[in-house]
C-alpha positions as CSV (number, residue, x, y, z in Angstrom):
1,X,-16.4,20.2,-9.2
2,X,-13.7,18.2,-7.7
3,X,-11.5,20.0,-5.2
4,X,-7.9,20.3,-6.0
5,X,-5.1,18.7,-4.3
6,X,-2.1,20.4,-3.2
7,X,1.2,18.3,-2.5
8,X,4.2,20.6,-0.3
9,X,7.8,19.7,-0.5
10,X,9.1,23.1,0.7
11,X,8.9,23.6,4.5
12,X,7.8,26.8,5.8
13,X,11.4,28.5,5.8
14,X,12.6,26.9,2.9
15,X,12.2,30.4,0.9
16,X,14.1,32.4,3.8
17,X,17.0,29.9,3.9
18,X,17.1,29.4,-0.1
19,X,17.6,33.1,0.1
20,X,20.3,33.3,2.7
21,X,22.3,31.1,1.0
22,X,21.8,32.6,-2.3
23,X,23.0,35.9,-1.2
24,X,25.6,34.7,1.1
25,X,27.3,32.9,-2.0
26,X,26.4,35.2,-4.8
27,X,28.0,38.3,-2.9
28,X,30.6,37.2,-1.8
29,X,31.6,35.8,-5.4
30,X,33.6,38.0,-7.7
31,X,32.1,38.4,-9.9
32,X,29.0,39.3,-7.2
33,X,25.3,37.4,-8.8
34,X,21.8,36.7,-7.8
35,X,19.9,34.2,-8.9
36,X,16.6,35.9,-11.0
37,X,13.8,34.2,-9.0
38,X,14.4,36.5,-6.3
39,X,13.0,39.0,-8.4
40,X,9.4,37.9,-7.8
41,X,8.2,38.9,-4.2
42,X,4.6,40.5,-5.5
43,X,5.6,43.4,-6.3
44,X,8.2,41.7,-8.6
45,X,5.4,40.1,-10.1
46,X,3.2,42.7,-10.7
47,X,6.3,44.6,-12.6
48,X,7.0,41.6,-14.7
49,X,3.1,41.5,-15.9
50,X,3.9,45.1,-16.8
51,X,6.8,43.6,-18.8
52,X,4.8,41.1,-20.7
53,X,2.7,44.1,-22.4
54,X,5.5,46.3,-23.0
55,X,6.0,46.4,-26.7
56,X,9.8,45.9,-26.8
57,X,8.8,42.8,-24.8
58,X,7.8,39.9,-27.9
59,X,8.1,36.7,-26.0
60,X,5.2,36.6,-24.4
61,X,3.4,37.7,-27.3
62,X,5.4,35.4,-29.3
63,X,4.7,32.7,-27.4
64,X,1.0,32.8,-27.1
65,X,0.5,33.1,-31.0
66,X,2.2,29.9,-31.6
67,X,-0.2,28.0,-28.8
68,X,-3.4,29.8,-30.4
69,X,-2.2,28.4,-33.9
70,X,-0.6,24.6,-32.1
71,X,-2.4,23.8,-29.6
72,X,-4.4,21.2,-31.0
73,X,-1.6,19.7,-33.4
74,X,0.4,19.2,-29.5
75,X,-2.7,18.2,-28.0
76,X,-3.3,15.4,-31.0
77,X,0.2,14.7,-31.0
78,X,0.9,13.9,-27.7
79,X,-2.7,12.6,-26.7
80,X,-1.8,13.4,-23.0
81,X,-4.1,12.4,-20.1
82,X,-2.1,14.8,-17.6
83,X,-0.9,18.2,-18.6
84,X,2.0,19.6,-16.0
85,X,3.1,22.5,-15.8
86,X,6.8,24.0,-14.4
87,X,5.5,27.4,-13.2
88,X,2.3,29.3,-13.0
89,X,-0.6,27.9,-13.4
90,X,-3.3,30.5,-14.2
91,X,-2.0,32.0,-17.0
92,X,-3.6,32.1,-20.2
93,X,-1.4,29.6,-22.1
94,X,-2.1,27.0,-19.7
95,X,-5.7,27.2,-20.8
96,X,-4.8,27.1,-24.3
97,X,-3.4,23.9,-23.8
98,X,-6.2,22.7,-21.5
99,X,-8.6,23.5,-23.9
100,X,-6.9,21.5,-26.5
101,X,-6.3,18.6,-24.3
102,X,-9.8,18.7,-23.3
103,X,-11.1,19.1,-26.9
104,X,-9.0,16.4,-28.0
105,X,-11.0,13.8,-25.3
106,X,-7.7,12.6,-23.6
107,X,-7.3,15.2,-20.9
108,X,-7.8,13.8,-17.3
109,X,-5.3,15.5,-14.9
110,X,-3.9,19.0,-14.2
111,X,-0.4,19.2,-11.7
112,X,0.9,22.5,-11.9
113,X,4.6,23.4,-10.1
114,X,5.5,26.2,-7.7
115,X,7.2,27.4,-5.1
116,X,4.4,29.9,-4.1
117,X,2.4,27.7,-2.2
118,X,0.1,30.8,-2.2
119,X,-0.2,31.5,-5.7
120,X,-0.7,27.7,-6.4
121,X,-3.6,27.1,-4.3
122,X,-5.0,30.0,-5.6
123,X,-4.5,29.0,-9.2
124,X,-5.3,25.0,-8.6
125,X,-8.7,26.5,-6.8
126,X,-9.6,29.0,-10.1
127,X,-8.7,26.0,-12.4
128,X,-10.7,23.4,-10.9
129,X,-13.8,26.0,-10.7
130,X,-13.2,26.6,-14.4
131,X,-12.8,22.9,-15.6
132,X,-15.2,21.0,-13.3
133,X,-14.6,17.1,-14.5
134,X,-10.6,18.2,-14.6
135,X,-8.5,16.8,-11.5
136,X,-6.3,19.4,-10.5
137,X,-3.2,18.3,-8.5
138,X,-1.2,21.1,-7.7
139,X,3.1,20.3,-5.9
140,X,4.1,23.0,-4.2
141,X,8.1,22.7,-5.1
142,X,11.1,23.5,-7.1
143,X,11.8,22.2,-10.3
144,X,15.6,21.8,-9.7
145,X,14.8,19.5,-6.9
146,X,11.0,18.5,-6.7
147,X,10.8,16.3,-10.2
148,X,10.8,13.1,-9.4
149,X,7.4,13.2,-7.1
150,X,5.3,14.8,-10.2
151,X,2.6,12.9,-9.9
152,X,-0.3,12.5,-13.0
153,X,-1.3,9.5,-15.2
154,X,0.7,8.3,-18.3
155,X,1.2,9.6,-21.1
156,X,2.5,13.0,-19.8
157,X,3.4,16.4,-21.4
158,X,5.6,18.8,-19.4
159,X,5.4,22.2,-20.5
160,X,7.9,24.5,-19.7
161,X,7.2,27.8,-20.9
162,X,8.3,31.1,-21.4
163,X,11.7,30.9,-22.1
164,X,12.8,30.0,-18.6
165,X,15.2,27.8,-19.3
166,X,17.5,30.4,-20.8
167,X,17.8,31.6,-17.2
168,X,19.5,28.6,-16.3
169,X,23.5,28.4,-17.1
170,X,24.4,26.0,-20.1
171,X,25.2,23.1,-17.1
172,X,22.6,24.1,-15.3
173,X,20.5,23.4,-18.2
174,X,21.5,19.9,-19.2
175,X,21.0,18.7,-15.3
176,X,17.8,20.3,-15.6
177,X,16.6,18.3,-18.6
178,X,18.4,14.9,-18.1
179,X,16.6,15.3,-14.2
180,X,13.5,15.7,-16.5
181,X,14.0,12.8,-18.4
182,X,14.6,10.4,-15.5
183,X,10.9,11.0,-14.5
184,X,9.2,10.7,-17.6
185,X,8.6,7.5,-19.3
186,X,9.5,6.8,-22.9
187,X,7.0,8.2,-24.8
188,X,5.7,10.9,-22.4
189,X,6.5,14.4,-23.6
190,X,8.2,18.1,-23.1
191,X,6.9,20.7,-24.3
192,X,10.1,23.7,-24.1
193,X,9.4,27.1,-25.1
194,X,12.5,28.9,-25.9
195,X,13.6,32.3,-26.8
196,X,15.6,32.5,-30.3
197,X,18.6,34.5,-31.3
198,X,18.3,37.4,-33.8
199,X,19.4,41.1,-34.1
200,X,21.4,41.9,-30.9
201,X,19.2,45.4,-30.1
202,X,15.7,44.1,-31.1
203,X,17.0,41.4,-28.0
204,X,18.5,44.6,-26.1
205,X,15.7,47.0,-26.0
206,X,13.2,43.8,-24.6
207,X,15.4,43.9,-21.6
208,X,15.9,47.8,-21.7
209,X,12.5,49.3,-22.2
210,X,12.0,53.4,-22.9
211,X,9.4,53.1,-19.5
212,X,11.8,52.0,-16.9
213,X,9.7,48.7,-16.2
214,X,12.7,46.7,-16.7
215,X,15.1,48.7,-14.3
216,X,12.3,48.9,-11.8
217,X,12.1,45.0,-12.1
218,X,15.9,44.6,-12.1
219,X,16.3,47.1,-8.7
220,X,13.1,44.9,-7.0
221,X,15.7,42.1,-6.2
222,X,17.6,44.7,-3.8
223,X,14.2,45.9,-1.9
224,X,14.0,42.3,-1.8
225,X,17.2,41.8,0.2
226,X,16.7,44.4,2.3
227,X,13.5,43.3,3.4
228,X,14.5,39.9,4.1
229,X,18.1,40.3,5.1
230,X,17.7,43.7,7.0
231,X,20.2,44.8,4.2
232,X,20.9,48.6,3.6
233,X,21.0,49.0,-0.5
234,X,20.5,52.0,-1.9
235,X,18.8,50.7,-4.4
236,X,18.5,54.6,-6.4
237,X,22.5,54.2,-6.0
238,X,22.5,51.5,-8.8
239,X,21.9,51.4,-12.6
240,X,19.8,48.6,-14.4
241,X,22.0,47.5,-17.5
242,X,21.2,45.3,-20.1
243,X,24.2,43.4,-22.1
244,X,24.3,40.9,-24.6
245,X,26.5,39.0,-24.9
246,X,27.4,37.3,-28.6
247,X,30.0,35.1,-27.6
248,X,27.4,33.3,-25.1
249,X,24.1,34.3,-27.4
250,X,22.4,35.4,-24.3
251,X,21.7,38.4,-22.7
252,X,22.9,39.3,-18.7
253,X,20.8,41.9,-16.7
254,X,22.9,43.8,-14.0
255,X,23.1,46.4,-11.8
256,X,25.8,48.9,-11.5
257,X,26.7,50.2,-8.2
258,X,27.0,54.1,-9.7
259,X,29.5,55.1,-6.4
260,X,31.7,53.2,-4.2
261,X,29.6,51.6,-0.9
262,X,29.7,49.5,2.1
263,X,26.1,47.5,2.2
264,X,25.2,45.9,5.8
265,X,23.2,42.6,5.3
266,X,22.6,41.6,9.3
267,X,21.0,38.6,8.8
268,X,23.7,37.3,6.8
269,X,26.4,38.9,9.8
270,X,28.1,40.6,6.3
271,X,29.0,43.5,5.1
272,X,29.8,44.0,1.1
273,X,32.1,46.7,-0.6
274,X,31.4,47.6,-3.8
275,X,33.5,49.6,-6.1
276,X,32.3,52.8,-8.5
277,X,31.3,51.0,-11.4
278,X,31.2,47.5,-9.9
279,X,28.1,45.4,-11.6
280,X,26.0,42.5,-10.0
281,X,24.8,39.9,-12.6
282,X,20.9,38.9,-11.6
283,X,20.3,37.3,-14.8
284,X,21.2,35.6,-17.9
285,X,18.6,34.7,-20.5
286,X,20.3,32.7,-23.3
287,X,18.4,32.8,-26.8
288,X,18.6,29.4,-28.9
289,X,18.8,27.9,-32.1
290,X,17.1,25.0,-33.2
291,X,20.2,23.1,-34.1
292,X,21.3,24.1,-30.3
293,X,18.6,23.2,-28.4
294,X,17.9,19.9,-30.3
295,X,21.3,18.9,-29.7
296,X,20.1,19.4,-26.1
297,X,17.6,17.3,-26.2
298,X,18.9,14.7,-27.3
299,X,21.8,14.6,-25.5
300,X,19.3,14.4,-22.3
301,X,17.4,11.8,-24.0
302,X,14.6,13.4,-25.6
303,X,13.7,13.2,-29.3
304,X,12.3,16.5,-31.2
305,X,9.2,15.8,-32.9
306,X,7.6,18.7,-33.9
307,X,9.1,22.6,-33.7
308,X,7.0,25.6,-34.2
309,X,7.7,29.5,-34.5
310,X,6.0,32.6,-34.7
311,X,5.3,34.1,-37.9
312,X,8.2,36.5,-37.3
313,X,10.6,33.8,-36.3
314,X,11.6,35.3,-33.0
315,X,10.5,32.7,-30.5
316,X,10.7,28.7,-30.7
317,X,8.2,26.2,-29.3
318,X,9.4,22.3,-29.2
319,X,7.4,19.1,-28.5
320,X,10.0,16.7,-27.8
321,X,9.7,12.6,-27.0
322,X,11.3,11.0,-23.8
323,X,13.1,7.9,-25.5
């Protein structure tokens, strides 16, 4: 087995400050917003795997039947050498497309992408265990900052999955890609999973589930800020809501403060009003058309060449060319 590597671009506080600032801007704005990474401390984690198997929630299911059925046809068409991916990399999709890379003889490299330093070692160490002749070379980073020192060996497929990049705002999107496509070399390839639009309540109910997992999930990013910030929330003092929005096709998670309050945050030396009523955005999660997001691409400087759905047409997996 060769032991993975594991490159860190984040210093040791870089989570604590990230989240200072976040806060600091996001509630003082009016409209008041988080950012939805700060959902996933462990326990955010652990409610978001609930998520996945809840069934109101079909992108992850969604997802993973189109890799079991495309896999190969990504792994012959791209004939990459080094598979990285933006995000976790244990899951069971990543091994779907290890597997096929593998299979397919051209597979040489692994570089998965985090900012859990934790997680990633733990991940790179289970991978390289499981795929012994497979050099794992893990970056401990951000993907909005952290793309230009991906490392791996030409050709290259990026794969980022899960619909993640329908949490990022329409600008925020098209610097993520065109950042993307400044580190890739022409021919080297993206592979974009991406939620689709469809019936407004089919979308609805996946962010509003009968169990509660969802609100649960939603509230974790105030236990967050009061662990970190010495804030004073009370978190049962606000209401998860789910809202789509057709104008935008994409759907905004909030919380409703369900009485008027004054909430301390120490370490940020602020103290925030909120009104009865008054909602904090955590997160959008547009849903995409193929027209859309190929429009996207190409407006980055990527090329589709092959799009995939599930056999229900709810979810939308693209291999795209850098050109």
């Amino acid at each position: 087995m060769t032991e993975p590597v594991v490159d860190v671009h984040l210093a040791e506080d870089h989570a604590a400050r990230a989240l200072a600032s976040d806060a600091r801007a996001g509630l003082s704005a009016s409209p008041k917003s988080l950012p939805p990474k700060w959902f996933y401390d462990a326990r955010g984690s652990e409610l978001f795997e609930q998520i996945t198997r809840l069934p109101e929630y079909y992108p992850t299911r969604a997802e993973r039947e189109i890799l079991h059925a495309r896999a190969g046809e990504i792994a012959a068409t791209s004939q990459a050498h080094t598979l990285v991916e933006l995000g976790s990399g244990s899951s069971e999709k990543t091994r779907l497309l290890l597997d096929a890379l593998r299979d397919a003889g051209t597979l040489h490299q692994f570089v998965p992408l985090d900012v859990s330093g934790s997680a990633l070692r733990d991940a790179a160490a289970a991978l390289a265990e499981d795929y012994p002749s497979l050099l794992v070379h893990g970056v401990v980073g951000d993907f909005t900052e952290h793309l230009a020192l991906l490392p791996g060996e030409a050709p290259r497929v990026v794969a980022f999955l899960g619909g993640t990049i329908g949490n990022l705002l329409p600008a925020e999107r098209a610097k993520f890609l065109s950042s993307l496509r400044d580190v890739l070399e022409p021919g080297e390839w993206l592979l974009l999973g991406t939620d689709l639009v469809k019936d407004a309540e089919t979308v609805r109910v996946a962010y509003d589930d009968s169990a509660g997992v969802t609100a649960e999930f939603n509230k974790n990013v105030l236990h967050v800020l009061n662990r970190e910030l010495g804030a004073d929330f009370d978190v049962d003092a606000f209401d998860h809501v789910a809202l789509w929005d057709a104008g935008q096709e994409w759907i905004e998670m909030r919380l409703r403060a369900t009485r008027a309050m004054r909430v301390h945050v120490p370490k940020l030396g602020m103290t925030v009003s909120f009104e009865d009523g008054e909602e904090l955005r955590t997160e959008i999660s547009a849903k995409f058309r193929r027209e859309g997001i190929t429009g996207e691409l190409a407006e980055a400087g990527f090329e589709l060449s092959r799009w995939w759905t599930d056999t229900q047409n709810r979810f939308g997996l693209s291999l795209s060319r850098a050109v």
